[in-house]
N, C-alpha and C positions, 0 to 999 in steps of 0.2 A: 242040719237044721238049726236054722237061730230064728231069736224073737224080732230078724229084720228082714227074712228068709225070702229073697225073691225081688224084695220093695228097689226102689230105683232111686237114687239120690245123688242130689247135685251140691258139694261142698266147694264154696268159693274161699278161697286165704287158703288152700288143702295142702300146700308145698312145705308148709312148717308148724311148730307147735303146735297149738290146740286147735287149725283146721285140721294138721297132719294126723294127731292121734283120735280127731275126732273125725273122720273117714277110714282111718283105718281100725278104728273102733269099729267102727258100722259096718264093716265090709268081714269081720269075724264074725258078726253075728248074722251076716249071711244075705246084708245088701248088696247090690250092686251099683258102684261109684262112681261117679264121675269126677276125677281130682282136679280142680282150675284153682291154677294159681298163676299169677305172670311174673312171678318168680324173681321180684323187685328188692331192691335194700330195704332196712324202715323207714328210710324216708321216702320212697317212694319211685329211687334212682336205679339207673342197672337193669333194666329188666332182662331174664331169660326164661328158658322155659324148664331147665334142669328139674330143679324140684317138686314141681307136677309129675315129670314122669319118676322121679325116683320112687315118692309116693303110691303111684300105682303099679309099678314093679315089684316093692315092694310088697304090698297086698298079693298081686299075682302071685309072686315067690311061697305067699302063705296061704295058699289056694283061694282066696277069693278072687271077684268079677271087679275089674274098674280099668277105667281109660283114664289120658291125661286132657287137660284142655289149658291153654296158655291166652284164653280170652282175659281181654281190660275191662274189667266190670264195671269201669265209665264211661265205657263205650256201651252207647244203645243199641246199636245195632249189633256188633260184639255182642253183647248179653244176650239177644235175641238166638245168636247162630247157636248157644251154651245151651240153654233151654231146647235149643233145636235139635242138636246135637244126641243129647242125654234120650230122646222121644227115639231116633233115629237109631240110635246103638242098643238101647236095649227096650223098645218097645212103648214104652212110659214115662209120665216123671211122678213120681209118687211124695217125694221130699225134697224141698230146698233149703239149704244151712247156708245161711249170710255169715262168713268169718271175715270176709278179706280187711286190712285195714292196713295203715301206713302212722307214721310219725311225725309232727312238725313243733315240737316242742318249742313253748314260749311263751314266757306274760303276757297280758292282757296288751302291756302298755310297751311292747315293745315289738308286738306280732307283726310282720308283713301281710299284706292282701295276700299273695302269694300263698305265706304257710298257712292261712283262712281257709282260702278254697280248695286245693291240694288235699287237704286233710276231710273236708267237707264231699268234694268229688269221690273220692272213693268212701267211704262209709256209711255216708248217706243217697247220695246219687245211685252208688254202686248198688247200695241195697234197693233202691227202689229199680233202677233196670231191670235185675236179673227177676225182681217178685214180680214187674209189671208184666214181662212175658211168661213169667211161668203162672201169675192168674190167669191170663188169657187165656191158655192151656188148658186149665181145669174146670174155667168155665166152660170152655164147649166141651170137655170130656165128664162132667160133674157124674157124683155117684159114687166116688173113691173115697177113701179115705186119705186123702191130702194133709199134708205136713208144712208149713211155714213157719222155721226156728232161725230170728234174729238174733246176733250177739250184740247186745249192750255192755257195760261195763259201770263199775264201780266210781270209775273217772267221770262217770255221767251222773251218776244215780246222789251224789256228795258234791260234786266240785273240786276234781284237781286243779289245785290252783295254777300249775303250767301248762295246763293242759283247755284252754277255751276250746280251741277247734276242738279237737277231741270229744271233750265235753259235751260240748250241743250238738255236735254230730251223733252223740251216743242216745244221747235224750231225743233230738229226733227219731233215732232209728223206732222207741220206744210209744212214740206219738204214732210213728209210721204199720208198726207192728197191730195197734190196738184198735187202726181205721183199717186194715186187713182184716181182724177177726170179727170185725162189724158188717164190713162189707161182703165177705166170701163165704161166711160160715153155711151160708142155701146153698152152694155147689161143695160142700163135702170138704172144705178146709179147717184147717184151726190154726191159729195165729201165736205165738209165743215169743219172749222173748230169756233169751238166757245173759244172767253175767255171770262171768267163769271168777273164780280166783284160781289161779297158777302163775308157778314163774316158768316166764316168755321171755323170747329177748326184748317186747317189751316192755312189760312190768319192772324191766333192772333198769329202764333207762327214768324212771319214777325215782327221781330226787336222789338217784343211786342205791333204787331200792329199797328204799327207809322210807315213803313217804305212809306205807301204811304198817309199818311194820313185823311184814312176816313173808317179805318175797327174799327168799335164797335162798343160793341152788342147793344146797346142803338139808333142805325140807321135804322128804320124802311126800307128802303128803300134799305139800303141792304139785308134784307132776300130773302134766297134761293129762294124763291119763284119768287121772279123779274126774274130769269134767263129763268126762263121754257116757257113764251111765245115764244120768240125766237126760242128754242130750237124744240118747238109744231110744228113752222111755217116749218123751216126746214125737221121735221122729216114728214109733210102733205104732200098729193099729188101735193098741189098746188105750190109747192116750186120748180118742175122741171127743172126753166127757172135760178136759182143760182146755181152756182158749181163754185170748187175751191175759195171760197173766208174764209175768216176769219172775222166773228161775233163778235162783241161787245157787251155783255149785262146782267143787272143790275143796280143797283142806281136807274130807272126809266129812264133807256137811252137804245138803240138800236141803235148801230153803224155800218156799213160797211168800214173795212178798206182798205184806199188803197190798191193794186197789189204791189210789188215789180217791184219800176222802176228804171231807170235810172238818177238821180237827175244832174248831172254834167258830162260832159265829155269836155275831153281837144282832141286835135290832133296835134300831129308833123307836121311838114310841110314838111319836107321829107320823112315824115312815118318810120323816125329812130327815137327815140330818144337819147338824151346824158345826164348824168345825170345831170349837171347844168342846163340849161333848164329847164327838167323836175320838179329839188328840187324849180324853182321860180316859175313855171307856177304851180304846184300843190298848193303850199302856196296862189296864186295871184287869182285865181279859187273857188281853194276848200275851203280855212279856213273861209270867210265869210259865209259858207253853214252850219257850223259842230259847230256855236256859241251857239243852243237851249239846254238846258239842258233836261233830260228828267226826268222822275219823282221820279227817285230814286235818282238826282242831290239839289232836293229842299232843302231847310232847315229842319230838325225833330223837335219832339221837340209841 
């Protein structure tokens, strides 16, 4: 008996890192798994299906329930048969874990359309296929206690600066997460999003590492493995009373971030404004607000 005893859950990216230990997290504490991963390079090259079933063999070997699945979670239909699949094998779908993602590193001003959409397609696309039939699911089965945990990222939440696709893909996923726990919460869901800190393969390929400085391999405290509590608690029944928010966790930290609020506002006094006015009062206001650097401002190094 665990505190995930029974639940049914479908982890996309499951083949490595922090989908891998965050599935086989879940499946000791007595889920049962579904591992999809198509088992690709990081950039998105190579696919096989190897790592998915190691994944689940895995688990098996250490008495838990889980199958592999080598579906392209940019594929719609693909995503469709994952969700299907998961209902099909073991009865239900109670949990869905958006990990999968790929790599296309590059500046702004040097990106291809190519490394744009690539990176975009799976992360954001991908997240949306796989949630869009497993809502459908739960809305005709509503009454459950349903699970929807997006992975975001730090890369999104700051602004890696090599990292555009990534980035808005990440902040989408985040946009995408927070019109889920608006819309599904009457059929028994709840919508989250998680950013992990760990080193991944790829958090080292981050400026080689040093972009935030504290990814290396030699950091106990970062292994995958810190992220999965988190993750446990979320995807558990007892979690029903969070939605909509974005998780922090890793290092041996568990964070809840702020909401998006409103940090400053100004008002006209006639309810027009003109733009000199405006260009003093915004300077006179805002710029004392906007002095913090954030973590990709630090020094490297």
């Amino acid at each position: 008996m665990g505190e995930l005893d029974r639940r049914v859950v479908v982890v996309t990216g499951a083949g490595r890192g922090i989908g891998a230990a965050v599935a086989e997290g879940l499946a000791a504490e007595g889920a049962r798994v579904v591992v999809n991963d198509l088992g690709v390079a990081l950039d998105g090259s190579t696919p096989e299906d190897g790592p998915a079933h190691e994944v689940a063999a895995h688990i098996r070997g250490a008495g838990g329930e889980a199958i592999a699945d080598a579906s392209d979670v940019t594929d719609f239909a693909a995503a469709e048969r994952l969700i299907a699949k998961a209902v099909q094998e073991f009865g239900r779908l109670d949990v869905l874990i958006n990990v999968a993602g790929i790599l296309r590193d590059g500046m702004i001003f040097k990106m291809a359309e190519e490394q744009w959409d690539a990176v975009i397609d799976v992360h954001l696309k991908g997240t949306f296929n796989t949630t869009r039939h497993a809502s459908a699911y739960w809305r005709e089965n509503r009454g459950g206690e349903f699970r929807l945990i997006n992975f975001t990222s730090a890369s999104g939440l700051y602004g890696a600066p090599s990292q555009p696709n990534y980035a808005a893909a990440k902040m989408g996923i985040i946009g995408l997460t927070f019109s889920c726990a608006n819309a599904l919460r009457q059929y028994g869901v709840t919508s989250n999003a998680v950013s992990p800190i760990a080193t991944t393969r790829m958090t080292m390929t981050v400026d080689k590492g040093r972009a935030i400085g504290r990814y290396t391999p030699e950091n106990g405290r970062l292994d995958a493995r810190n992220v999965v509590p988190a993750v446990a608690y979320l995807a558990s029944e007892r979690s029903g009373w969070l939605n909509r928010r974005v998780i922090t966790a890793g290092n041996g930290r568990i964070g809840l971030m702020n909401e998006p609020d409103l940090q400053r506002e100004i008002t006209a006094s006639s309810g027009v404004w003109d733009v000199p006015t405006a260009f003093a009062e915004i300077e006179d206001s805002f710029r004392a607000a906007v002095q913090h650097p954030n973590i990709f401002d630090r020094p490297r190094g």
